[in-house]
C-alpha positions as CSV (number, residue, x, y, z in Angstrom):
1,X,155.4,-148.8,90.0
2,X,158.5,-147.2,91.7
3,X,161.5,-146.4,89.8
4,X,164.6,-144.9,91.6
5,X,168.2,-143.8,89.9
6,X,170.9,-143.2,92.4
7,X,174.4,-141.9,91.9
8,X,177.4,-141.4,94.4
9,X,180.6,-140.3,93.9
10,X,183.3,-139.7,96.6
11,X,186.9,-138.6,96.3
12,X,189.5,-137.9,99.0
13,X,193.3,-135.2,98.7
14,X,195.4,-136.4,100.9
15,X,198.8,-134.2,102.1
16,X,201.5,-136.3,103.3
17,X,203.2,-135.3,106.4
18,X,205.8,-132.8,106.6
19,X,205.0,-131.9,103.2
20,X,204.4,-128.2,101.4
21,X,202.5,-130.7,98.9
22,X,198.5,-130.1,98.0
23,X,196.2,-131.0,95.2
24,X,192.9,-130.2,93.8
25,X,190.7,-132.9,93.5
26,X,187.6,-132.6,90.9
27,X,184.5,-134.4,91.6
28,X,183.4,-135.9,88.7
29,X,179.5,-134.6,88.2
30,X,177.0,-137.0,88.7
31,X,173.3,-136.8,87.0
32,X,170.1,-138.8,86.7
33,X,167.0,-138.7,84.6
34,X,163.9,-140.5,84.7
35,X,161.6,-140.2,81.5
36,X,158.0,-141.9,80.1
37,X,156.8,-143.6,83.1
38,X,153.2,-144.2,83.0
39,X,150.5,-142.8,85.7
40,X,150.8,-143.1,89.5
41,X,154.2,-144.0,89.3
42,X,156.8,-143.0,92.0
43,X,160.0,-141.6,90.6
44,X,162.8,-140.6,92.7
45,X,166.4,-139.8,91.6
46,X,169.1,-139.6,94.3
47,X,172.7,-137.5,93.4
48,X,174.9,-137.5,95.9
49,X,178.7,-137.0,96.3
50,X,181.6,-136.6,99.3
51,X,184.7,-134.8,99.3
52,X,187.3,-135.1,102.3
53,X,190.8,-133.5,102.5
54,X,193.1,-134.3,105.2
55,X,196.8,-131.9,105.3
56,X,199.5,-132.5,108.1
57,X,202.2,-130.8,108.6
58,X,204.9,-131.4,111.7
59,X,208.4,-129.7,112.3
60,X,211.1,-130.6,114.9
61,X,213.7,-128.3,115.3
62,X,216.8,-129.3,118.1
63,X,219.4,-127.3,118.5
64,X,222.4,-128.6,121.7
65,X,225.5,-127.2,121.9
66,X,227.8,-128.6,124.8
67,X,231.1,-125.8,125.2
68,X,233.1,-126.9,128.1
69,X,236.0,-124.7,128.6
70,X,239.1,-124.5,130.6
71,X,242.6,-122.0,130.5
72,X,245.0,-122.3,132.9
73,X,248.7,-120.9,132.8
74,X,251.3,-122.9,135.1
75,X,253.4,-120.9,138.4
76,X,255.8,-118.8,138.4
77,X,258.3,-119.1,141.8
78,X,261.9,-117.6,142.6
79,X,263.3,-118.4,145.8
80,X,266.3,-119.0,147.7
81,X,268.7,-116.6,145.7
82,X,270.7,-113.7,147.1
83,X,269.4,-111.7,144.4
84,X,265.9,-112.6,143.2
85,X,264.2,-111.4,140.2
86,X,260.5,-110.6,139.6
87,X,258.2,-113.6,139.3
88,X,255.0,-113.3,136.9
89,X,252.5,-116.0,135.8
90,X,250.9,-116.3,132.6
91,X,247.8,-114.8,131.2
92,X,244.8,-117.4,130.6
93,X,241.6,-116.3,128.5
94,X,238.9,-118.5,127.1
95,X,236.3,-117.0,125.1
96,X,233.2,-119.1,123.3
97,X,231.1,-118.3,120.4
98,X,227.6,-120.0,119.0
99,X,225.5,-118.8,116.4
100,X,222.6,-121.0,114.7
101,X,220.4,-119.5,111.9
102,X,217.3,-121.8,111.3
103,X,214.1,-121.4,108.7
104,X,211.7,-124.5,108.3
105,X,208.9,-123.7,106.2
106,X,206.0,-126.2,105.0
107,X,205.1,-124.5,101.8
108,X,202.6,-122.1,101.5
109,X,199.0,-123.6,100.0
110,X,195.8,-121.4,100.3
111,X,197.6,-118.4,101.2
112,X,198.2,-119.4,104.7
113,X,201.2,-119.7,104.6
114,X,201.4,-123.8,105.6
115,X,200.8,-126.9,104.3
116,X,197.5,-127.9,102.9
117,X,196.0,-130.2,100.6
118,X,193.2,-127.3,98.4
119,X,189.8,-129.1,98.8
120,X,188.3,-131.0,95.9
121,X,186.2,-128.7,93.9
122,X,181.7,-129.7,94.4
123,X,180.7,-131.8,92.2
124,X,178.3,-130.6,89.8
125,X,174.8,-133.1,90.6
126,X,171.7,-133.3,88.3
127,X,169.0,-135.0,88.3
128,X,165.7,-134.9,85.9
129,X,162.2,-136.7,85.9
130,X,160.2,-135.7,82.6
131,X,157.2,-137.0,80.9
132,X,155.2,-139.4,83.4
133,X,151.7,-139.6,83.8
134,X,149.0,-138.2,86.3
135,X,149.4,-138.5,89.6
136,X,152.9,-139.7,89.4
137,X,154.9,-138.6,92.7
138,X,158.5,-137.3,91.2
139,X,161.6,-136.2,93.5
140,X,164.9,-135.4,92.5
141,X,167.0,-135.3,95.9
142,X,170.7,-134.0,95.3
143,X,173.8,-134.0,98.3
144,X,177.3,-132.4,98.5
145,X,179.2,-133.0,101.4
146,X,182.9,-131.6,101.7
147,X,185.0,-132.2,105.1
148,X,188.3,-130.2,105.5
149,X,191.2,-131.3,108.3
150,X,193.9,-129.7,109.0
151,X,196.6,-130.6,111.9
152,X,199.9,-128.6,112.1
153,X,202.5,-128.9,115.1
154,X,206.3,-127.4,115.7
155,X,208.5,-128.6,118.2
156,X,212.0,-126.0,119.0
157,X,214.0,-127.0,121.5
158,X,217.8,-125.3,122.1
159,X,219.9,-126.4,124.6
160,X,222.7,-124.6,125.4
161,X,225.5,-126.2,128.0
162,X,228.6,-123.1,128.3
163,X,231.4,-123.7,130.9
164,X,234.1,-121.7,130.8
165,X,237.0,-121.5,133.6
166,X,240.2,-119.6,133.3
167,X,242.7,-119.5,135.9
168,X,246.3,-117.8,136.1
169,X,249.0,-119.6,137.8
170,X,250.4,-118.5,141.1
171,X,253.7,-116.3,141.2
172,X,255.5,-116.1,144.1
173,X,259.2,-114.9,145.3
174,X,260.8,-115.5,148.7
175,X,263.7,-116.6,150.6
176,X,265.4,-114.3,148.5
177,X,268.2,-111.9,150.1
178,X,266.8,-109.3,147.6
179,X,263.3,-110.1,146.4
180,X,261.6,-109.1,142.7
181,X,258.4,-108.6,142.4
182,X,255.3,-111.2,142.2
183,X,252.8,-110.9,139.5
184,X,249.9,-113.2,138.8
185,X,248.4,-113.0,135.5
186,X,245.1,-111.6,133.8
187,X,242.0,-114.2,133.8
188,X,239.2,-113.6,131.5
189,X,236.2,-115.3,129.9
190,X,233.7,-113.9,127.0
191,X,230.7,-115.8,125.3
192,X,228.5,-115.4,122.8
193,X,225.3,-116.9,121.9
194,X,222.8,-115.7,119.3
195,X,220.2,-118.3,118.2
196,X,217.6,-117.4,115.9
197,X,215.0,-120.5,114.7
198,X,212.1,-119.6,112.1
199,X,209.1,-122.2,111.8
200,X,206.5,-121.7,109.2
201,X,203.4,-123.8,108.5
């Protein structure tokens, strides 16, 4: 006579993606017993259970700024007087300014500082065979398996597209009997860009 008990228990944690979200699962225990079989019996109890926990976590972080810039002051002419004053254009300046403060963060599961899914706590297996007879052949066989996966990936990408032009008219005096002075203006261009992007899993 053979007599066999076998138990299995399997449980899964599952992180959604993008998440800072985790969970402990707990195995349920699983146990088996075998008792008053008579002699030369084979008795064999089988406890087994599987644990798998799967996290993901993925950022994408895109940052494009597009800053075309143009100044330009208009001319400035005297001509044909008998007395000619001074001609000056005007000034043209541009100046651009981009700052972008970014933190993504996944949560922070297991101390690591990303997100996980905590694996499911072992199950707890038993198994017994008590009282059979002589030259009975008794095994109690017990399993844990726990599987862990853990994917994480961060995309940053900045783009930053800054033209700036300034240009000053022209100024300009003749065919004057008595001529001014010509003065073209001041041109000048400034930027500034400071980016600063913070990804955490």
């Amino acid at each position: 006579m053979k007599q066999i008990v076998s138990v299995k228990v399997a449980s899964a944690v599952i992180a959604g993606l993008g998440l800072a979200a985790g969970g402990v699962g707990i195995v349920g225990a699983s146990a088996g017993s075998i008792d008053g079989t008579g002699r030369d019996s084979n008795n064999e109890v089988n406890a087994s259970d599987s644990t798998r926990t799967n996290s993901a976590s993925a950022n994408n972080v895109g940052v494009t700024n597009n800053n075309p810039q143009l100044a330009g002051s208009g001319n400035a002419s005297v001509r044909d007087n008998n007395n000619g004053g001074s001609a000056k254009s005007g000034d043209a300046a541009v100046a651009g300014n981009l700052t972008v403060d970014g933190t993504v963060s996944n949560g922070s599961t297991g101390g690591n500082g990303g997100s996980s899914a905590a694996a499911a706590a072992p199950a707890s297996n038993s198994g017994t065979i008590t009282g059979t007879g002589r030259d009975s052949n008794n095994e109690v066989n017990l399993r844990s398996t726990t599987t862990t996966n853990t994917a994480k990936l961060n995309n940053v990408k900045v783009t930053n597209n800054n033209t700036q032009a300034a240009v000053t008219g022209n100024a300009s005096v003749h065919d004057n009997r008595t001529g001014g002075d010509a003065t073209s203006g001041n041109a000048s261009v400034s930027s500034n860009t400071n980016v600063t992007l913070n990804t955490a899993n």
